[in-house]
C-alpha positions as CSV (number, residue, x, y, z in Angstrom):
1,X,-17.2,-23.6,-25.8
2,X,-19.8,-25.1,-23.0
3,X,-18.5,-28.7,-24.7
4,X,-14.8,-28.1,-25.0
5,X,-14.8,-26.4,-21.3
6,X,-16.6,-29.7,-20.1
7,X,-14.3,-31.9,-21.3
8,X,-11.5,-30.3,-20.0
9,X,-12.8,-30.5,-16.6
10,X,-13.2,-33.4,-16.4
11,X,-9.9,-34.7,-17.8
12,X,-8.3,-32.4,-15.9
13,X,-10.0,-33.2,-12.4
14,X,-7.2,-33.5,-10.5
15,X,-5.3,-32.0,-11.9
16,X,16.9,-30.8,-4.3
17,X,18.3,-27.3,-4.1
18,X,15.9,-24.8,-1.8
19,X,14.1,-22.1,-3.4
20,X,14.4,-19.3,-1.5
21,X,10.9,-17.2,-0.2
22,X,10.4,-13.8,-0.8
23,X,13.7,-12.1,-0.4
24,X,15.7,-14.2,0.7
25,X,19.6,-14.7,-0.9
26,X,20.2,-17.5,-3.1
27,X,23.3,-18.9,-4.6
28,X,23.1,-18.8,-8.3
29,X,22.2,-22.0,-9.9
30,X,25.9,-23.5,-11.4
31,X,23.9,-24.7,-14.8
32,X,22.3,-21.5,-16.1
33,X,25.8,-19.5,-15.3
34,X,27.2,-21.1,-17.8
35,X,30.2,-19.0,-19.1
36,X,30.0,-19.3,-22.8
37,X,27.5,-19.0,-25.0
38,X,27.0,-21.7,-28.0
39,X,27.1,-20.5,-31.4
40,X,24.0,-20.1,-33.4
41,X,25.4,-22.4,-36.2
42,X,25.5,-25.2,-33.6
43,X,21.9,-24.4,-32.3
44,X,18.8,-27.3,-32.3
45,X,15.9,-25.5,-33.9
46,X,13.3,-26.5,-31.3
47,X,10.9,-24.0,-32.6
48,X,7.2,-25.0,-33.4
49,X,4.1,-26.6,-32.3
50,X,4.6,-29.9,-30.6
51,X,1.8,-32.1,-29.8
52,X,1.5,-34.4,-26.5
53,X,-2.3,-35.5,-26.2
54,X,-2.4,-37.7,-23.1
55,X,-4.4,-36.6,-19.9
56,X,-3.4,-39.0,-16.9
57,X,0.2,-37.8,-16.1
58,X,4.0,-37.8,-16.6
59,X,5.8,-40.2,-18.5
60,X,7.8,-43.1,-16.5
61,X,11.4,-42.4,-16.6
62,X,13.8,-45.6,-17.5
63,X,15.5,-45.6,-14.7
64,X,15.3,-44.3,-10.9
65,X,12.5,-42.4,-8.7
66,X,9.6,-41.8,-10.6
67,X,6.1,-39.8,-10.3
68,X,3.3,-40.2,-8.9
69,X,1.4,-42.6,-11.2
70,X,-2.7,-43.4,-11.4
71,X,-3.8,-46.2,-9.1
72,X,-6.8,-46.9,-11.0
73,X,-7.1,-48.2,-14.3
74,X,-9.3,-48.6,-17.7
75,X,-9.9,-52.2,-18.7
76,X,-7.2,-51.9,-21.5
77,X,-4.7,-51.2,-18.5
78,X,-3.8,-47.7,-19.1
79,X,-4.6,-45.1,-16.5
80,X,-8.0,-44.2,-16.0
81,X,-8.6,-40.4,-16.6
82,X,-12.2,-41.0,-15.1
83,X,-11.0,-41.6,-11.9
84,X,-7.9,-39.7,-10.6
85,X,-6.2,-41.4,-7.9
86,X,-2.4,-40.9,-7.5
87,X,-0.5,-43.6,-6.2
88,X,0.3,-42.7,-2.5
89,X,2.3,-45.3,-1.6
90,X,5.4,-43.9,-3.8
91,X,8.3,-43.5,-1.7
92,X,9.4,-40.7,-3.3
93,X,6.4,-39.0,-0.8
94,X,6.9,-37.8,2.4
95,X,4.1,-38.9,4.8
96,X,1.9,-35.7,4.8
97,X,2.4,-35.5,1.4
98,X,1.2,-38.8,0.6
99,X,-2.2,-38.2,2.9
100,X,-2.6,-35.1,0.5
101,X,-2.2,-37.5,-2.5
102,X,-4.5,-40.2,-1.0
103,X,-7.4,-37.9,-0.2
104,X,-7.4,-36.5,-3.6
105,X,-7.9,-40.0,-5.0
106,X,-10.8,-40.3,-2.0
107,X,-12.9,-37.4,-3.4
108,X,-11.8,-39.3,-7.4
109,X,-13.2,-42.4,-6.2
110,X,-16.3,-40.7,-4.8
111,X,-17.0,-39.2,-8.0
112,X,-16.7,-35.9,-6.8
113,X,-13.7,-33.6,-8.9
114,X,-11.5,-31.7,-6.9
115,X,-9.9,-28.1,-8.1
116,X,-6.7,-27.9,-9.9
117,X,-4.9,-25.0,-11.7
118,X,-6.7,-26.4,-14.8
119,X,-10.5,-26.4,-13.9
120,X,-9.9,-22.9,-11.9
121,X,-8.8,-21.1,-14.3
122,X,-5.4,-20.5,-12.3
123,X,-1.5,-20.5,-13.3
124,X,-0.3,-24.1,-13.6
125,X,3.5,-23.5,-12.8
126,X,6.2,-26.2,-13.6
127,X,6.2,-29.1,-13.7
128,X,1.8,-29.1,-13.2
129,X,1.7,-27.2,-17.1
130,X,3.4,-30.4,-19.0
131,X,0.1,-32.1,-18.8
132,X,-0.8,-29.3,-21.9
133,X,-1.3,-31.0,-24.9
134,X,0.3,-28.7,-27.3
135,X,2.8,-26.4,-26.7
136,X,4.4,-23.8,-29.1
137,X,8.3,-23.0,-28.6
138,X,9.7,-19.5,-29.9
139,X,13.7,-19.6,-29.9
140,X,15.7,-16.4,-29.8
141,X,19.1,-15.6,-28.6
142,X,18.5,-14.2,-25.4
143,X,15.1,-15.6,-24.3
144,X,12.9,-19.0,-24.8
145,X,9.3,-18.2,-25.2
146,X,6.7,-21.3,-24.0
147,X,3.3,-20.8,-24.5
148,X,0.6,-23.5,-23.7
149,X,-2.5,-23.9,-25.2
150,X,-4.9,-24.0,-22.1
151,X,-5.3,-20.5,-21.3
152,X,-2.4,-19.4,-23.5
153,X,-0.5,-19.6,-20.7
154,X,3.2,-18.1,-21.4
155,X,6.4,-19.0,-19.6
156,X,10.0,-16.7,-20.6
157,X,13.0,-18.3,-20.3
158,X,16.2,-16.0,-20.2
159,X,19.3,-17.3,-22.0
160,X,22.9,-17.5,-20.5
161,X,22.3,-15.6,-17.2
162,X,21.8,-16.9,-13.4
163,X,19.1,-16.5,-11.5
164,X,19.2,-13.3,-9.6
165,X,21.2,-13.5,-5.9
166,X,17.0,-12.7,-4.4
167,X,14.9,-14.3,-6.2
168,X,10.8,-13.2,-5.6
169,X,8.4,-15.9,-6.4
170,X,6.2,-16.1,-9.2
171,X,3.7,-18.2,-10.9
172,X,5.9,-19.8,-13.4
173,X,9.1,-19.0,-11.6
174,X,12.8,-17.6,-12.3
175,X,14.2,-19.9,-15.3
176,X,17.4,-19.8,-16.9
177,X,18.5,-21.7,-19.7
178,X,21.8,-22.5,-21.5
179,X,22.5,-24.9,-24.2
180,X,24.7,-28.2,-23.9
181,X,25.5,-29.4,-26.9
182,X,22.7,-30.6,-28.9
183,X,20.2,-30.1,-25.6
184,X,18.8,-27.1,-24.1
185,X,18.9,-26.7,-20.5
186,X,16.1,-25.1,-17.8
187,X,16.6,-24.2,-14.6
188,X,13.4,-23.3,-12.3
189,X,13.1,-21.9,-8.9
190,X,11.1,-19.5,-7.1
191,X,8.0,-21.1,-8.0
192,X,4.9,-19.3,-6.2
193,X,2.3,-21.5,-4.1
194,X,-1.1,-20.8,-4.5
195,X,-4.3,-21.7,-3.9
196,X,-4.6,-24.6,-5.9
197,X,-0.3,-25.1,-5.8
198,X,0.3,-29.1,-6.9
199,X,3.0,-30.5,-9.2
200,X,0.4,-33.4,-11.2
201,X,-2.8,-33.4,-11.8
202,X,-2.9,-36.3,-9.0
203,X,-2.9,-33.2,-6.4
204,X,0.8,-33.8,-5.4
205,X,1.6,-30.7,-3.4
206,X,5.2,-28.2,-3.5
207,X,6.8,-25.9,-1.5
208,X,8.3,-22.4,-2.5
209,X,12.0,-25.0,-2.4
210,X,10.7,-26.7,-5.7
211,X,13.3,-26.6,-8.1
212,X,13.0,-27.9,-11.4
213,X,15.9,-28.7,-14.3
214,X,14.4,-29.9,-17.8
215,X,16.6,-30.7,-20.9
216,X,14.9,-30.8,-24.1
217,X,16.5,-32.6,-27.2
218,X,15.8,-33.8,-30.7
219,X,15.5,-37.4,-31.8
220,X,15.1,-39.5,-34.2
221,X,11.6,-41.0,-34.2
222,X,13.3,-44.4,-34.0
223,X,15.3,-43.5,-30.8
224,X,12.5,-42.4,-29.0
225,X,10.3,-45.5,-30.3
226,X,10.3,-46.9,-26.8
227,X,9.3,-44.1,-24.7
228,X,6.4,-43.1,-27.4
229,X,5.5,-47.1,-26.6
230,X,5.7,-47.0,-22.6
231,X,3.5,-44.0,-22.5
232,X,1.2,-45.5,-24.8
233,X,0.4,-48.0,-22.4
234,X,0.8,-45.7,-19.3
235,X,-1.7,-43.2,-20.2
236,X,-4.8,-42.3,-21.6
237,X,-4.5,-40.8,-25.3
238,X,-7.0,-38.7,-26.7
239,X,-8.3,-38.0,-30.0
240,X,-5.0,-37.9,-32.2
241,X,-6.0,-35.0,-34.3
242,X,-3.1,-33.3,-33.6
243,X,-0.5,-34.7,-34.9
244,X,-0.2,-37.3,-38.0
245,X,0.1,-40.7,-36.4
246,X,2.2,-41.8,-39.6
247,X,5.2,-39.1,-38.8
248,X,8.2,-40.4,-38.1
249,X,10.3,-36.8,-38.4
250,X,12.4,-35.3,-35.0
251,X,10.5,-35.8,-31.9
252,X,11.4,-33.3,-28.8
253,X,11.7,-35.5,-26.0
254,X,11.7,-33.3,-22.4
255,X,13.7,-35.4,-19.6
256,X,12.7,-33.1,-16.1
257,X,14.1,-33.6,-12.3
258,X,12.1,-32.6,-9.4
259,X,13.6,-31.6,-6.4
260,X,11.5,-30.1,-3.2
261,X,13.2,-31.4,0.2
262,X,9.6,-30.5,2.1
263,X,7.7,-32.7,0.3
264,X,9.6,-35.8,-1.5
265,X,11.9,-38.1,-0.1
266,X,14.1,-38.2,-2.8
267,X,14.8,-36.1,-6.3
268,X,12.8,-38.1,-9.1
269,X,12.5,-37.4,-12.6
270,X,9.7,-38.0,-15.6
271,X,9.6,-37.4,-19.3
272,X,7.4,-35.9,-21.8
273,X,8.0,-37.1,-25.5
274,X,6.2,-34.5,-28.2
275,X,5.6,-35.2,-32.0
276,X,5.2,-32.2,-34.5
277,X,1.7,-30.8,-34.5
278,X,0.5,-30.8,-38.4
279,X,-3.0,-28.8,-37.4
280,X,-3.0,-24.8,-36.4
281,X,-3.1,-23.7,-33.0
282,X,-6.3,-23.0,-31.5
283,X,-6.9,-21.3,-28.6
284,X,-8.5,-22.8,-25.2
285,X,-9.6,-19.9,-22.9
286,X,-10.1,-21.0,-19.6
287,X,-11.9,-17.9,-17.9
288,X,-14.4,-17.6,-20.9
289,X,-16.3,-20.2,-19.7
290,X,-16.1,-20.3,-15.6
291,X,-19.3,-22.5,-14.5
292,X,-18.0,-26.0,-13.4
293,X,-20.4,-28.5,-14.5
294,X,-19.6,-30.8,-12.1
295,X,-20.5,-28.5,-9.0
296,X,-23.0,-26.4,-10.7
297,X,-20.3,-23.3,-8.9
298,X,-18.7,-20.9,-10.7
299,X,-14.6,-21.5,-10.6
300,X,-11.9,-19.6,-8.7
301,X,-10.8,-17.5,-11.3
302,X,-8.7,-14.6,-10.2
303,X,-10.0,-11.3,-10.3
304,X,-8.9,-8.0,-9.6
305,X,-11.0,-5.1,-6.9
306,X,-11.4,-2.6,-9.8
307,X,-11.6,-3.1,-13.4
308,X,-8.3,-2.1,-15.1
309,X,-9.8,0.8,-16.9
């Protein structure tokens, strides 16, 4: 666990429409209301174990804004997951959020890590918990269950209803989903800050007005060819032991948009493209293990005043 623990940390290293704070009156989101409800006939099954094993970030999008990429590189040209320095001259950053970004990469460079959600054993919130390399989908009528490997951490997605008209932040947020068509829909808000709070692993920061809208879909392994190919020369893979590298069945491809008007210029959008996982699911419990070997300091992780019985 000592092994597995340290090579998460040090992967791991760095890692729009308002939210409202505590109490306060939103509209409800148009998307999630949606009216109808699709019939289960005409459902995707997204259900599963879907495997993403690369460490250094988001995938580039085709088109438009983008995130916040690694500045530093391996000598094969991919990012370098050694050294964690997000690219602070994207516009899509408003100034202070950029000096944020750029003194993340400063501590990187000085080979010193920095805390995350990740290496503290804290909540990653969207869109931070897509860096996960496997993640398990449960599909039911009424509800979208998400767990994530790293600290089995669980996001619940309720089906065919707005978010409420007060919304009270949380970890993970208030999403609603609905289906269009073939693709199903998720709407975020009300995600909590905390003491670690970022969007990438890159130390990007948020606000409580983060809002985030993914669409997951199925593809054909040949449609989604090229994005497998841009991220494969974008960021660093790791072992590929979990998933066959010969499959060429349905891939779930994630498209997200990122919208938080106190820290980005503009809305930008990433992907993350999943392949079926072919090995079980093994657990990765963050707070069994909280000494970070890099400091020699035992972790933030949260604790309570009193035991709970």
């Amino acid at each position: 666990m000592n092994v597995r623990r340290s090579f998460l940390l040090l992967v791991t290293l760095a890692a729009a429409a308002a939210t409202p704070a505590l109490g306060q009156a939103v509209a409800p989101a148009a998307g999630p209301a949606h009216s109808g409800t699709q019939s289960a006939a005409s459902i995707p099954d997204f259900s599963g174990i879907w495997s993403h094993p690369y460490l250094t970030g988001f995938e580039i999008p085709f088109s438009g804004p983008g995130p916040v990429l690694n500045r530093a590189r391996s000598p094969n040209g991919v990012a370098n997951f050694q050294k964690l320095v997000g690219d602070y001259t994207n516009p899509i950053l408003q100034p202070w959020a950029a000096e944020v970004v750029k003194k993340h990469g400063e501590t990187s460079l000085a080979g010193v890590g920095y805390p995350t959600p990740s290496n503290q054993c804290w909540p990653g919130g969207v869109p931070y918990v897509f860096w996960d390399f496997l993640m398990q989908m449960f599909q039911q009528p009424d509800q979208i269950t998400m767990i994530y490997r790293h600290g089995n951490e669980v996001r619940r997605v309720r089906m065919n209803e707005p978010h409420p008209a007060q919304v009270t932040p949380s970890w993970y947020g208030d999403s609603v989903g609905h289906y269009e068509g073939d693709t199903l829909v998720i709407d975020t808000i009300g995600i909590k800050i905390g003491p670690f709070a970022m969007v990438d692993m890159y130390g990007t920061p948020h606000t409580e007005a983060l809002h985030v809208v993914e669409r997951y879909r199925l593809l054909d392994y040949a449609a989604a060819s090229e994005a497998i190919a841009r991220n494969d020369k974008e960021n660093f893979g790791v072992r590929q032991d979990s998933f066959d590298p010969n499959y060429r069945g349905k891939v779930l491809q994630l498209q997200f948009s990122v919208e938080d008007p106190g820290v980005f210029t503009v809305p930008w959008s990433s992907m993350i493209t999943y392949r079926r996982s072919f090995n079980e699911w093994t657990d990765l419990i963050c707070a069994e293990n909280t000494r970070e070997y890099y400091t020699g300091r035992n972790s933030a992780v949260p604790t309570a005043d009193k035991p709970d019985f």
